[in-house]
N, C-alpha and C positions, 0 to 999 in steps of 0.2 A: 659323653665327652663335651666338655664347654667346650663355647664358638673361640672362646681365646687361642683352644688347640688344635684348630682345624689348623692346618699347614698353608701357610700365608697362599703358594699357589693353587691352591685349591678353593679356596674362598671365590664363589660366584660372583659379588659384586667387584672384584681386582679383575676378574676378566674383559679384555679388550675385543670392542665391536668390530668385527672384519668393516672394513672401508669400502663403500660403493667405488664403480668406476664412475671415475670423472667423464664428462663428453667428450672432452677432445681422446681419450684412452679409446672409449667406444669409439669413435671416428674410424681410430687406428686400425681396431682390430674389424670392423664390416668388410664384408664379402664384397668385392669386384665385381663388377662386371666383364667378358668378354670386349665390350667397346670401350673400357678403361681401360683396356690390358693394349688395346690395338692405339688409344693414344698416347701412351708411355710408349709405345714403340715406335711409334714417329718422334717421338722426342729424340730417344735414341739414335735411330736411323740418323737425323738432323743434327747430332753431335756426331756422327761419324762422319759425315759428311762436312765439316766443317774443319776436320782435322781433333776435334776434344778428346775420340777414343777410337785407340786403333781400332780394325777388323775382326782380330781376334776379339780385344773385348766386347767389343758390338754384340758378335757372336754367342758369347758367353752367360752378357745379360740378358741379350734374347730369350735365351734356353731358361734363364733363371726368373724370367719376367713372362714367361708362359706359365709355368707352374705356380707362382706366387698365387696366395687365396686372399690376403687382406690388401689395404690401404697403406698400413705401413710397411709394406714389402715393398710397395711400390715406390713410396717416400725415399727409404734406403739403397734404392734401384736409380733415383735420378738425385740426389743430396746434393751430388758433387758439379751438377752441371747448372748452368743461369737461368734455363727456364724449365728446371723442374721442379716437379710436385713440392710443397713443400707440408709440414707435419704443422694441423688445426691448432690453432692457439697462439702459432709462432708469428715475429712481427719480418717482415718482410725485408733483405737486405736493403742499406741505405743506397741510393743511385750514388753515379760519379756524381762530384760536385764541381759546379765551374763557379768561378769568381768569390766564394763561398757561400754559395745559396744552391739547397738542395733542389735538384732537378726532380721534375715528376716524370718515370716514364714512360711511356708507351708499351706495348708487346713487341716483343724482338719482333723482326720480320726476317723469317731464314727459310730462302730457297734452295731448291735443289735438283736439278734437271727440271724446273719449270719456269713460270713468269709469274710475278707480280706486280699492280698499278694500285697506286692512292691517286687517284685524279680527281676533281670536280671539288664538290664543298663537303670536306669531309675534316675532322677535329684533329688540330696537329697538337701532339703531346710534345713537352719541352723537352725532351730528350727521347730520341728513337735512334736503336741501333738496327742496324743492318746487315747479315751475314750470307752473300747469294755467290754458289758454286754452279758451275756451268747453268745458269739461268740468266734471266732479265728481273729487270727491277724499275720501277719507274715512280718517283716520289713529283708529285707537282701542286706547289704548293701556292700558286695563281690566283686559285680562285676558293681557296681552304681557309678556313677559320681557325686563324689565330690568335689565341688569348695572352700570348707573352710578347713582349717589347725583345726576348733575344730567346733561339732555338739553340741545340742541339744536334745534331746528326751524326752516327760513327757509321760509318761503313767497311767492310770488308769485303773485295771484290778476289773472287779467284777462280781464273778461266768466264768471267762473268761480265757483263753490261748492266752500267747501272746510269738512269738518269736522273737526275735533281736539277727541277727548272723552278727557277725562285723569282718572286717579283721582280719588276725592274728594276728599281733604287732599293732593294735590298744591298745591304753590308756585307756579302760572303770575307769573311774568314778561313782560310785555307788550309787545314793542317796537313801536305801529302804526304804520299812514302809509297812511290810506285817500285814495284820491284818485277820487272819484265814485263812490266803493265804503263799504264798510263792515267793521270788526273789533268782532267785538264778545264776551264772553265772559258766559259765561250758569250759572246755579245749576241745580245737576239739582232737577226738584220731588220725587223723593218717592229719598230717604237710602236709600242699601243698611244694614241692620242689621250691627252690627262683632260680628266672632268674637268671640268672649268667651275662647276657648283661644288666640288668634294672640297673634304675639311683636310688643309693639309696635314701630315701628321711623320712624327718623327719614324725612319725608314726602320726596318725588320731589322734585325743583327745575327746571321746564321754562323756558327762556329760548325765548320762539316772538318770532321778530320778522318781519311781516307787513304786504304793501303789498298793499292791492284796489285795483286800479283798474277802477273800474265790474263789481267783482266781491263776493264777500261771502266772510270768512272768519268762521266761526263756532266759538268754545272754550265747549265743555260738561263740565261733572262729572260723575264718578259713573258707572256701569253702563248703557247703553241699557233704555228703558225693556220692552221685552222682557224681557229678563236679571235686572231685578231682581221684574218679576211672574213669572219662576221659567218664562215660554213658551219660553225658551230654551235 
């Protein structure tokens, strides 16, 4: 038989090469670990706790997030929630923007029957949210290095105490919404004394916008009073 009458699907060189997997594909598909499985479930945990997904589905994912064998199980197990997993390759949702300039942002910080502190000289990201259920919380940003001329802050306080103690001559901007809670911002009583050699410099600009419900968010000035009797 001439090659003219081989049947066009049959013809060797018309055959198509199978397609390697891509890396982010293989990403997907690799085996977990057991301490990957237990941090997706603190995610979880941490979105129930915050109100994102009832008990039962908490439950549910649990059940479906123990069994899961790959990465993209896990992916499609937290898609829907802010800090979870998300699928290699993908570009990162855009933050809130304020004044129209994209904010950069930090890691949620979400408690839950515990406490957390940012104190001393530690890197303030231009936008940090805050989600804390019967915990404490404590942001103080005194003596922290900041790289932006205006922050961020959201909080969400419920059954929870939160503190934000900001420079003196910072600009707090206030956005509240207590709902059987309380925001309230407060005067340091006793003034840190100003260098007399420092470079004046135009003051911080914090935007904290802030819902207690049945919780207390409190904005203080100035240095902890340790710090400024010199105990510190």
């Amino acid at each position: 038989m001439a090659q003219d009458d081989v049947p066009q699907e049959n013809r060797p060189q018309d055959a198509v090469p199978a397609q390697a997997p891509t890396g982010d594909e293989l990403a997907m598909r690799r085996r977990v670990s057991d301490l990957e499985r237990e941090g997706v479930a603190d995610v979880l945990r941490e979105a129930a706790g915050e109100g994102r997904l009832s008990y039962a589905e908490l439950e549910e994912r649990l059940e479906t997030l123990y069994a899961s064998k790959t990465y993209g199980e896990l992916v499609e197990l937290t898609a829907d929630l802010p800090n979870g997993l998300q699928a290699p390759g993908t570009q990162p949702a855009a933050s809130p923007q304020h004044g129209g300039a994209l904010l950069e942002s930090g890691p949620v910080i979400n408690v839950f029957l515990s406490d957390t502190k940012r104190m001393g000289n530690w890197l303030v990201p231009q936008r940090q949210e805050v989600n804390a259920v019967l915990g404490d919380v404590t942001l103080d940003y005194t003596e922290a290095q900041i790289p932006y001329d205006e922050i961020q802050v959201d909080v969400k306080s419920i059954l929870a105490d939160v503190k934000i103690r900001v420079p003196q001559n910072a600009i707090v901007l206030l956005d509240s919404n207590p709902i059987l809670g309380s925001v309230s911002e407060q005067e340091a009583g006793l003034k840190a004394v100003p260098d007399p050699n420092a470079q004046p410099a135009a003051p911080l600009r914090i935007h904290i916008r802030g819902t207690a419900i049945l919780g207390e968010i409190k904005i203080k000035r100035g240095p902890r009073l340790s710090k400024r009797l010199g105990l510190t």
